[in-house]
GUPA-442522 format. One line per field, with one value per residue (C-alpha): residue number from 1; residue in one letter; x, y, z. Coordinates in steps of 0.5 Angstrom, whole numbers. Layout:
<sites>
torlo = [NUM ...]
selo = [a ...]
c1 = [X ...]
c2 = [Y ...]
c3 = [Z ...]
</sites>
This chain:
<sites>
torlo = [1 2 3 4 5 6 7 8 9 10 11 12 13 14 15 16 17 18 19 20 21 22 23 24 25 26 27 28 29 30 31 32 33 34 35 36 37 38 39 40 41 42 43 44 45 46 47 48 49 50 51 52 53 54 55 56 57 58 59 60 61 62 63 64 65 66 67 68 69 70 71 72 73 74 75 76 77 78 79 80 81 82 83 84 85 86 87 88 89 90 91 92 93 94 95 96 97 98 99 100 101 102 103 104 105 106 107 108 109 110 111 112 113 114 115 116 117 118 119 120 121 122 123 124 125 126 127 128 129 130 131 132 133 134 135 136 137 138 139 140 141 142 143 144 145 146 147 148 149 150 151 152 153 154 155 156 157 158 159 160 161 162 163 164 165 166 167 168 169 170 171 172 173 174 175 176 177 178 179 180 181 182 183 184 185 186 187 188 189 190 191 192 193 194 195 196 197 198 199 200 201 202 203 204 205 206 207 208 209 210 211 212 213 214 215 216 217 218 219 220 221 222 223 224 225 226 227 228 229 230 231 232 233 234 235 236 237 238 239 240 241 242 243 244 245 246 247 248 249 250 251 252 253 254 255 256 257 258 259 260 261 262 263 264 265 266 267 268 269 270 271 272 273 274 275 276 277 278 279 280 281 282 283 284 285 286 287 288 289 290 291 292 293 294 295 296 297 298 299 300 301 302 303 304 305 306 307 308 309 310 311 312 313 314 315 316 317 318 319 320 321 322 323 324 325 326 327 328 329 330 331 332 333 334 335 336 337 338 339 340 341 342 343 344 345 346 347 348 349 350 351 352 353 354 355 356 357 358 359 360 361 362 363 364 365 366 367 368 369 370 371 372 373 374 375 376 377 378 379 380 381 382 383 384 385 386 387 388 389 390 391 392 393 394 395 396 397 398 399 400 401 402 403 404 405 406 407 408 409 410 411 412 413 414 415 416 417 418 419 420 421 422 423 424 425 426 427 428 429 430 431 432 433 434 435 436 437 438 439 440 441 442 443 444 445 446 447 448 449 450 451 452 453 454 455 456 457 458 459 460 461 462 463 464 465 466 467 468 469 470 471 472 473 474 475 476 477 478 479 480 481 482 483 484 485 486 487 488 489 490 491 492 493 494 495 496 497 498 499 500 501 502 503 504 505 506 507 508 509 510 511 512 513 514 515 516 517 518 519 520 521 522 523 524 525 526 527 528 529 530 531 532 533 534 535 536 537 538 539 540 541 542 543 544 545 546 547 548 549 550 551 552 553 554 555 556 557 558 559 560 561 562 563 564 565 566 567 568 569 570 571 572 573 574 575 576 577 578 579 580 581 582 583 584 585 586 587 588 589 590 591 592 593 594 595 596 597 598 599 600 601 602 603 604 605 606 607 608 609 610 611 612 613 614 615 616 617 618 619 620 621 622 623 624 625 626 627 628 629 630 631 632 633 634 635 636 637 638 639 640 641 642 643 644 645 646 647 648 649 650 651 652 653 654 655 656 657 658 659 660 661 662 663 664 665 666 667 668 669 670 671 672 673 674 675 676 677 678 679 680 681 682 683 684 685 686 687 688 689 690 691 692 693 694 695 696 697 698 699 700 701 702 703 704 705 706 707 708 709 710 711 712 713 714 715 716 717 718 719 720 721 722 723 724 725 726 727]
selo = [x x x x x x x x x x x x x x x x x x x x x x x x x x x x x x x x x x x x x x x x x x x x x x x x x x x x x x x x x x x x x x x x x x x x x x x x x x x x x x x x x x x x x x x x x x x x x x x x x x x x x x x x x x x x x x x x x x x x x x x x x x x x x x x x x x x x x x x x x x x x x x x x x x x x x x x x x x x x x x x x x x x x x x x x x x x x x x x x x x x x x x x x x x x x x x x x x x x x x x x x x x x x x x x x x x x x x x x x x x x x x x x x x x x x x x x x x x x x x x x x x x x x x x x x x x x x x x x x x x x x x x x x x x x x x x x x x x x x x x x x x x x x x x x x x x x x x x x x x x x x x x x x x x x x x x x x x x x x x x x x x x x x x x x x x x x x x x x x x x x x x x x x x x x x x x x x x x x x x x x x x x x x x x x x x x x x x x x x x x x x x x x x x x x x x x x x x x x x x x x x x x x x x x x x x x x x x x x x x x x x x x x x x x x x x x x x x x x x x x x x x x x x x x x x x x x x x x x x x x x x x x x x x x x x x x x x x x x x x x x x x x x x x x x x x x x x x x x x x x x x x x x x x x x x x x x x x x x x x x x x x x x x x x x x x x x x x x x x x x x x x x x x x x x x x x x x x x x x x x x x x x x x x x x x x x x x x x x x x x x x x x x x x x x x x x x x x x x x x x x x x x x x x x x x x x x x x x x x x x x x x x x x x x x x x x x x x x x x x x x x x x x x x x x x x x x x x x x x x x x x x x x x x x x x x x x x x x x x x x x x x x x x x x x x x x x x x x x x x x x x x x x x x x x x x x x x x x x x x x x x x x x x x x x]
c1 = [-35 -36 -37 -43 -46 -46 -49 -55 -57 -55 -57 -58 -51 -46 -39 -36 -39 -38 -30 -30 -33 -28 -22 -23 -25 -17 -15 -19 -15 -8 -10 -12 -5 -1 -5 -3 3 4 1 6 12 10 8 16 18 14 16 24 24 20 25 31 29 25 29 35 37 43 40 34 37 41 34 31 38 37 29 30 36 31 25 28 28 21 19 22 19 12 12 17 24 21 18 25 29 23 24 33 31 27 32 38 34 32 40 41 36 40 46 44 40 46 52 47 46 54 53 59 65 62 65 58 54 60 59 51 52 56 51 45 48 51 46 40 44 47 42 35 41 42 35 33 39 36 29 30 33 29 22 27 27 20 17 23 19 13 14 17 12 7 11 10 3 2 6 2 -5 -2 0 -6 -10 -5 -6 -14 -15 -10 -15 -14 -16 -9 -7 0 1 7 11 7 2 -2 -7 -4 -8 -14 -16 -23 -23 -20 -26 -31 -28 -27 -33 -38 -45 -44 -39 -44 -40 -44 -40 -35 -35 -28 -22 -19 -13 -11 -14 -10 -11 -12 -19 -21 -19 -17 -13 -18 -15 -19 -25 -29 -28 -32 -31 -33 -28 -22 -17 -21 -19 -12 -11 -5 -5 0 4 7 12 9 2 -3 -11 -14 -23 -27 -27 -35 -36 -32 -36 -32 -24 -19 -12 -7 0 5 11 16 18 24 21 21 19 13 8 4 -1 -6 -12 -17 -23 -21 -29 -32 -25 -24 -32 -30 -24 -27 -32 -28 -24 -30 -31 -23 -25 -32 -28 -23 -28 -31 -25 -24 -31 -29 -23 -26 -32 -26 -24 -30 -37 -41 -47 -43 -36 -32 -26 -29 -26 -20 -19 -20 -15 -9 -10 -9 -4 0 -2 1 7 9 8 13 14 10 3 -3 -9 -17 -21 -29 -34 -41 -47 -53 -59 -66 -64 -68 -74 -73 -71 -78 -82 -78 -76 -70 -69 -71 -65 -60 -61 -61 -54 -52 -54 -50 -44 -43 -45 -39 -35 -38 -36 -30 -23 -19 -14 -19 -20 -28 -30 -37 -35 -41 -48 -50 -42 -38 -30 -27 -19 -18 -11 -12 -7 -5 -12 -16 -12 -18 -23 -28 -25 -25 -33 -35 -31 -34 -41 -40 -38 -44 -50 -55 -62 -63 -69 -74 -80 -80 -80 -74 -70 -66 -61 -58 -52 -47 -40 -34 -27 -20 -14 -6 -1 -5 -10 -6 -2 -4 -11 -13 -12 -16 -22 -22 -22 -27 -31 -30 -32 -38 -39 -39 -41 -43 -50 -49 -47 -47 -40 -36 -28 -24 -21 -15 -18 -25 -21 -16 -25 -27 -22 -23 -30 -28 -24 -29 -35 -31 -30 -37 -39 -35 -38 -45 -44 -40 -46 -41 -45 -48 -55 -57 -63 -65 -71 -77 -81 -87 -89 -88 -81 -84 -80 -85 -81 -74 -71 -67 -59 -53 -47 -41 -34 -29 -23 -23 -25 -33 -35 -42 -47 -49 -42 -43 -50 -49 -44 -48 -55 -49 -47 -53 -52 -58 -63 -58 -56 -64 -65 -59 -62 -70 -67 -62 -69 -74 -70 -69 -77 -79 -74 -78 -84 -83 -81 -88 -85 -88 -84 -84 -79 -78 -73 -70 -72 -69 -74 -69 -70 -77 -75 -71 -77 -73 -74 -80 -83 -78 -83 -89 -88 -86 -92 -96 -92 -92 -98 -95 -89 -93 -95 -87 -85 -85 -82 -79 -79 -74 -77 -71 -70 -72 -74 -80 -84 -84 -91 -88 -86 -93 -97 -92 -93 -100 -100 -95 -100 -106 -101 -101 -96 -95 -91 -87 -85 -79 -75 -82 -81 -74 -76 -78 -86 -87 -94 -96 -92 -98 -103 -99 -96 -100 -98 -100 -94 -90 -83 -81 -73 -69 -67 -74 -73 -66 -67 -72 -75 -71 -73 -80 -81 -78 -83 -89 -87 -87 -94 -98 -94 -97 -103 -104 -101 -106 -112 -110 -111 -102 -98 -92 -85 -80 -73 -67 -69 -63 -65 -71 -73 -75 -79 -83 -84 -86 -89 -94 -96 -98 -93 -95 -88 -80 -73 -66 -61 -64 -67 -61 -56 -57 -53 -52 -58 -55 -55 -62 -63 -57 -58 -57 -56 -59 -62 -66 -68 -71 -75 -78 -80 -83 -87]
c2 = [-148 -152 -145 -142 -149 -149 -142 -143 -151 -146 -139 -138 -140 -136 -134 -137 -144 -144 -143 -149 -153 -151 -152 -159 -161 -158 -163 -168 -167 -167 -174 -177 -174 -177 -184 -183 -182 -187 -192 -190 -191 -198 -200 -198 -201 -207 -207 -206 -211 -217 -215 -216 -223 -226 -224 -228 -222 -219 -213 -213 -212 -207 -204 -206 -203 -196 -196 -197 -192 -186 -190 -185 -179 -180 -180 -174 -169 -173 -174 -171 -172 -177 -181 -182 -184 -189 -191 -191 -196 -201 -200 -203 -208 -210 -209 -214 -219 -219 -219 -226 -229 -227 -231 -237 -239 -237 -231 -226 -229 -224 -216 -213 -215 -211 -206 -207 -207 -200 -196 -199 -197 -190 -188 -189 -185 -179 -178 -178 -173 -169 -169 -166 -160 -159 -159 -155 -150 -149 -148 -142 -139 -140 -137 -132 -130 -131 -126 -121 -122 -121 -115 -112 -114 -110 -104 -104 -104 -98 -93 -95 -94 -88 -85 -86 -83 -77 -72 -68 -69 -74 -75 -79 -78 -79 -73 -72 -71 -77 -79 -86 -87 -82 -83 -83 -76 -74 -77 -74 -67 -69 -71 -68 -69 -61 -63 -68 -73 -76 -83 -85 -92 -92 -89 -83 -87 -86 -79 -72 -67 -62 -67 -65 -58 -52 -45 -40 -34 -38 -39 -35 -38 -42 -49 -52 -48 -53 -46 -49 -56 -55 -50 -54 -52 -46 -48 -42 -45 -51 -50 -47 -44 -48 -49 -55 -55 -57 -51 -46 -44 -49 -46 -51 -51 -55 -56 -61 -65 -69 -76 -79 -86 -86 -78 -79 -73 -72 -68 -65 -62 -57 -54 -47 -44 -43 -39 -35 -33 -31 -28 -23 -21 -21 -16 -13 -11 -9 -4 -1 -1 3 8 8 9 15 18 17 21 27 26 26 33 36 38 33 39 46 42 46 44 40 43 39 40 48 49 44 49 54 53 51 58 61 56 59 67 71 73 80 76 78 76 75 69 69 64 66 63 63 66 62 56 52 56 56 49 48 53 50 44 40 41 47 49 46 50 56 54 52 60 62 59 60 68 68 64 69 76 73 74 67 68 67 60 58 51 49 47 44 45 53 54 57 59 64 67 72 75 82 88 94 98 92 91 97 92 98 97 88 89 93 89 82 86 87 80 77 76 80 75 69 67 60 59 65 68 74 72 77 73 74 72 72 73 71 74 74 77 73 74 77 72 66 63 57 55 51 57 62 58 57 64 66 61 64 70 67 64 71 76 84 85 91 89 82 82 80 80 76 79 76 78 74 68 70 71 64 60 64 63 56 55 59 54 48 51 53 48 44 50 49 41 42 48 54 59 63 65 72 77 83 86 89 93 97 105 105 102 95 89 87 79 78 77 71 72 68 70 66 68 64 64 71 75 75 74 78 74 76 73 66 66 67 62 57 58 56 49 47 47 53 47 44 51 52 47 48 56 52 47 53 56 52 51 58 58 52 55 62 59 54 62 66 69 71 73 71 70 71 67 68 63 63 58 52 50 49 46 41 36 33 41 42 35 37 44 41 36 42 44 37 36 43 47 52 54 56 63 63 62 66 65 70 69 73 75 76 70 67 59 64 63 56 53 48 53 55 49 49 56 55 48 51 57 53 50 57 59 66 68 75 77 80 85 87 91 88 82 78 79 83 85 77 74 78 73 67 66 67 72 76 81 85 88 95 94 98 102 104 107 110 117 118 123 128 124 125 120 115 117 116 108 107 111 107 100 101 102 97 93 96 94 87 86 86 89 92 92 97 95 99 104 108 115 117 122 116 113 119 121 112 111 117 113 108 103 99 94 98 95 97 99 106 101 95 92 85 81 74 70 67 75 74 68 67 68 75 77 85 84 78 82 87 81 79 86 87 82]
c3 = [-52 -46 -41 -46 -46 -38 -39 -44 -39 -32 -34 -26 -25 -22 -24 -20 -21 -27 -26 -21 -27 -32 -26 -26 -33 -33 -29 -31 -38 -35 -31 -37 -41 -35 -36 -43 -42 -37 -42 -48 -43 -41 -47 -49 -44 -44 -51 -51 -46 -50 -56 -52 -49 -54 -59 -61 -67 -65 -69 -65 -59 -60 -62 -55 -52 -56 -54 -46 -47 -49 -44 -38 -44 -46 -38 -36 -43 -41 -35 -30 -26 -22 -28 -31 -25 -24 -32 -30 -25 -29 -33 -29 -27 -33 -35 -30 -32 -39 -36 -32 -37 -42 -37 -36 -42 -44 -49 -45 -52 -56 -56 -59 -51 -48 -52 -51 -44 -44 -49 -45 -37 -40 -44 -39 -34 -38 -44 -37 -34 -41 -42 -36 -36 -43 -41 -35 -38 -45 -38 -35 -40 -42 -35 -37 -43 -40 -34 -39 -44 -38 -35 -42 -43 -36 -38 -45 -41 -36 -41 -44 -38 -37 -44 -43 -37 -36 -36 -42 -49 -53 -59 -61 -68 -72 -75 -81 -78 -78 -72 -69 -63 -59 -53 -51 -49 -55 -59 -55 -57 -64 -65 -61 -63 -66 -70 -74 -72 -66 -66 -71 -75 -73 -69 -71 -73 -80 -81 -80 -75 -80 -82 -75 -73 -78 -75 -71 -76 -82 -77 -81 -88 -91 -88 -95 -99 -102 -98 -92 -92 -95 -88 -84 -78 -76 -70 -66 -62 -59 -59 -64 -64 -68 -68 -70 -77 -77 -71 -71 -65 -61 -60 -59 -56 -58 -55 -57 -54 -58 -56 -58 -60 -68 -67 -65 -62 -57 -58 -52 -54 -49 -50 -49 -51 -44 -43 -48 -47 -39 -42 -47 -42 -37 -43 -43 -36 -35 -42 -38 -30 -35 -37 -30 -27 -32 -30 -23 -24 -26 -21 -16 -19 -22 -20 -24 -24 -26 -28 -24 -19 -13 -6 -7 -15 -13 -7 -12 -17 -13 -9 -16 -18 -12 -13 -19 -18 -15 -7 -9 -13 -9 -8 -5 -4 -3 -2 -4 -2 -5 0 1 -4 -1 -2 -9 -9 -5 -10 -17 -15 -16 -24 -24 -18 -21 -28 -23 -20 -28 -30 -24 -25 -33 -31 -26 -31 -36 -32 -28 -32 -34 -30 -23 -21 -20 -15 -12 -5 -3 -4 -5 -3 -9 -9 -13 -13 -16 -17 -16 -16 -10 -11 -10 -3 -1 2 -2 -8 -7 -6 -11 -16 -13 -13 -21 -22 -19 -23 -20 -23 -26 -31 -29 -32 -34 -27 -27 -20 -16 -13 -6 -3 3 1 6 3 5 2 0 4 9 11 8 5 1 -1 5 10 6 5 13 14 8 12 19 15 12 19 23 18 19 19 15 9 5 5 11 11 16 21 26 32 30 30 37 39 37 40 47 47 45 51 55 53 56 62 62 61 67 72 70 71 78 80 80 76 82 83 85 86 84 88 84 89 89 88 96 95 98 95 91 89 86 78 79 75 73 75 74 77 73 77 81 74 73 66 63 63 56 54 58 56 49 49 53 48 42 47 49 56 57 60 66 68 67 72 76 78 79 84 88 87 89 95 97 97 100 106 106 105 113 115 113 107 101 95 89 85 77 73 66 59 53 50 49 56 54 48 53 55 61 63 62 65 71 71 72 77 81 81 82 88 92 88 92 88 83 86 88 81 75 68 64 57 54 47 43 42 35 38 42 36 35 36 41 46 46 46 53 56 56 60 65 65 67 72 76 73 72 65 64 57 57 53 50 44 42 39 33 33 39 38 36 42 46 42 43 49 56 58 65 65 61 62 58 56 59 53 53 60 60 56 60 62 57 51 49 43 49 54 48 47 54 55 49 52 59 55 52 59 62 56 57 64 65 70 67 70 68 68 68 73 75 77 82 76 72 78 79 72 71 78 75 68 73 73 78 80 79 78 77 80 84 88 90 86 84 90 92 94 100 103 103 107 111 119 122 115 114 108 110 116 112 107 114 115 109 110]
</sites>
């Protein structure tokens, strides 16, 4: 009262002054409870001690006696030891004072004042003794009591503290069932504000778990049935599934531990909702990985357009077919690749396309027996096996069996197609023997097919050809890099037998043994490497040229393209800065363009032709009236010589349609302002019969072989000599 007096006069107050002041009015009183204390016992003594000298009763004195004799009992419960030891004191003396007084005025004859005397001296002694034994004792073992009440005061707040503050949910019911305790947490869950019991008017203590929650199987009855509110909870071992009874949306788990106090249970509850969700979905996506992982599986196998074994699936069956035939089982193998697809995918589109493959599968499926096996390889490629027997071995009765099962037309959009194909085939035992061998020869067949027919089957020494050519082309390719391809020359003269200018060659001496230009040539064009060897030959060229033109000699010479070179851009800039830099190399070299190469009608060679004829040089068509559009080249390349091919020169002069081909050629040479070359002049009744149609300019080996360049530019050299004179 005092403390909430002190607060409403001194609101502003603090704490701590307040606890001052209730301190000392504390001390005040036990001050004043010691005056008091103090008072009584000298009032006691005071008392005892008017009785004992003032009174001449006998009696009396004894009374006076008994009280002096409790005076130190009552000074050490009032006050302390101290006080008691002071009140023995006073007690002596007062003893003495009696004893004195008794003797002067002669009272010692009678027995009752010895007896006094002895009661007095011994009770003031042993009672204040006794008492303070008894007084010690009775305040150890009340600080006893009160430590261990404090320890148990102590232990309760920690397991209360404990029990509120574990983290989880927790109930201590007893074996019935009933709710005894519930931490806050508990009382949350219980009675969140989706339960419609947003704040309990009191604690869950007394109710039954069974009031809260109900077993999940039961979630879905009606919460308000009397089934509902009779459902006990199932327990399955030492935990349960249960729901709150008034959401069913929230799930609970429950798990029990027994303690051995009066078998009290402890019962921890957890928010299972969030889990269970994340659980069912994560069932959800384990169901959908599964379905997925099936589809793959049968994407990893099959063609998800035509169904049919993939290239892996197809050689697994295959091989296990092989595995379970017997030694003398023979087979044939052949890919089909449907010709010009991409023209149809182009014209049809992509939907369209794939139903004409859809069409061409089912139709091979259809015509096929059930004993081959089909697969797509990839894109337009398709591989069958078919078990076949001795008759089949004869590669003309393969083709026409493969020619009867393939479909001739497929339907789109009304339109009837023919279909085209290139099949590349291989037999079992002969030309492999498990799956992955034969698909690699029936590509290799596929690759190198006869230009004769659409049918092309492998052949051992066509591999045996690859791998040489292989192991030729990373020679090749060393020896262009390390300048080791030779240039030579060939003379091209004049009607008077003058040399005219020169065709530069390649020549390429591997190790003793001279390999034919038309197979390093070849080999190089498939590697690329035209365009170094190219440049390699116009700087050994430019060279020699600069060199004949410091010595006065005027003699062009022509070298070969393919047209990749020109396609190169680094080769075709190293061109033109030649002429930029000496505008004279520009009457000293020709360029021959070999018109049997496909890459000669693309635009870009050209666009590039035209610009390096309006840089002076001149451009020779090469091999005219064997190539790809010979009469168009005319049109499109700035040409000012033409070469007749020497097939067209070797019959003659017996064969006569010969000699009528090369008499309109050089008309028409002739009508557009072109000097001709004829090559391949190999007798002098072909010069005269060509000299006598007018050909202005003769090459072959009738006139010089082709030789080394440095015959005609060494020192001394007789061919040299003879290139001055004609000059």
């Amino acid at each position: 009262m005092y403390t909430h007096l002190i607060q409403r006069l001194f609101p502003n107050k603090s704490a701590s002054q307040t606890g001052t002041q209730v301190h000392a009015t504390s001390s005040e009183q036990k001050t004043n409870r010691k005056i008091a204390s103090l008072i009584f016992l000298v009032s006691l003594f005071v008392a005892s001690a008017a009785i004992l000298f003032l009174n001449t009763i006998s009696y009396a004195s004894t009374f006076a006696i008994s009280l002096l004799s409790l005076l130190p009992v009552f000074a050490r419960i009032l006050i302390n030891t101290k006080a008691s030891l002071v009140s023995v004191c006073l007690n002596i003396g007062l003893l003495s004072t009696f004893i004195y007084q008794t003797i002067s005025h002669n009272q010692l004859d009678t027995a009752a004042f010895y007896i006094q005397t002895l009661i007095l001296t011994a009770l003031s002694f042993i009672l204040p003794v006794v008492a303070s034994q008894i007084i010690k004792k009775l305040e150890d073992n009340t600080q006893k009591i009160t430590s261990l009440q404090q320890r148990l005061t102590d232990n309760s707040n920690l397991y209360e503290a404990f029990f509120q503050h574990t983290g989880t949910p927790s109930l201590l019911c007893d074996k019935s069932g009933k709710i005894l305790r519930a931490n806050q947490l508990a009382m949350d869950l219980l009675c969140s504000p989706s339960s419609g019991r947003t704040k309990p008017t009191k604690s869950l203590s007394g109710s039954t778990l069974s009031d809260w929650l109900t077993p999940a199987q039961h979630s879905n009855q009606n919460q308000h049935s009397s089934q509902a509110k009779k459902t006990k909870i199932q327990w399955r071992g030492n935990s349960a599934e249960c729901v709150l009874k008034h959401d069913n949306s929230i799930k609970i788990d429950v798990k029990k531990s027994a303690i051995s106090y009066r078998h009290y249970l402890i019962l921890n509850l957890q928010n299972t909702t969030t889990l269970r969700t994340v659980q069912q979905k994560l069932a959800n996506s384990q169901q959908e990985l599964i379905r997925s992982q099936q589809a793959h599986s049968r994407l990893a196998h099959f063609d998800a357009l035509t169904q049919l074994p993939n290239s892996k699936h197809f050689c697994q069956q295959v091989n296990d077919k092989i595995t379970a035939q017997s030694d003398h089982f023979t087979g044939a193998m052949f890919i089909i690749r449907i010709s010009q697809f991409k023209l149809l995918n182009k014209r049809y589109g992509k939907n369209s396309a794939n139903r004409i493959i859809q069409d061409f599968t089912s139709g091979l499926k259809h015509k096929l027996s059930n004993e081959a096996i089909m697969g797509r390889l990839r894109g337009i490629k398709f591989a069958c096996f078919v078990p076949v027997g001795q008759a089949y071995l004869l590669q003309r009765n393969l083709s026409t069996l493969i020619r009867s099962v393939l479909p001739d037309q497929v339907t789109v959009k009304g339109d009837t197609l023919n279909m085209d194909y290139q099949v590349g085939i291989a037999y079992y035992h002969s030309d492999g023997k498990n799956a992955e061998e034969l698909l690699e020869h029936c590509e290799m067949a596929l690759e190198y097919p006869d230009k004769t027919d659409c049918l092309s089957y492998y052949d051992p020494g066509l591999e045996r050809r690859l791998l040489e050519e292989h192991t030729l082309g990373l020679t090749l390719g060393t020896a262009i890099r390390n300048r080791e391809i030779e240039v030579w020359l060939q003379p091209q003269v004049t009607p008077d037998g003058q040399i005219r200018s020169f065709e530069a060659l390649s020549r390429w001496n591997n190790n003793g043994q001279f390999i034919p230009p038309n197979i390093f040539i070849g080999i190089a064009e498939t590697l690329g490497l035209l365009p170094l060897l190219a440049e390699n030959m116009v700087k050994e060229l430019v060279s020699t040229l600069t060199y004949w033109h410091e010595e006065k000699v005027h003699t062009p010479i022509a070298f070969n393209l393919a047209g990749q070179e020109l396609m190169n851009d680094a080769f075709f800039a190293l061109l033109m800065s030649l002429v930029s830099d000496n505008p004279w190399l520009s009457d000293m070299l020709e360029l021959e363009i070999t018109e049997t190469s496909p890459v000669m009608t693309n635009p870009l060679i050209h666009k590039r032709l035209r610009s390096l004829s309006q840089y002076g040089y001149s451009i020779a068509i090469d091999d005219f009236g064997t190539g790809q559009a010979s009469l168009g080249q005319l049109i499109d390349i700035p040409a000012n010589i033409l070469k007749i091919d020497r097939r067209f020169i070797a019959p003659l002069p017996d064969d006569q349609r010969h000699m009528d081909i090369v008499k309109s050629t050089m008309a028409l040479a002739n009508s557009l302002n072109m000097d001709v070359i004829a090559e391949g002049i190999e007798t002098k009744e072909q010069a005269d019969l060509l000299v006598s149609l007018g050909c202005t300019i003769l090459q072959g080996y009738y006139f010089a072989k082709p030789s080394p360049m440095s015959e005609w530019t060494a020192e001394g050299s007789a061919k040299a000599k003879t290139l001055r004179m004609v000059y």
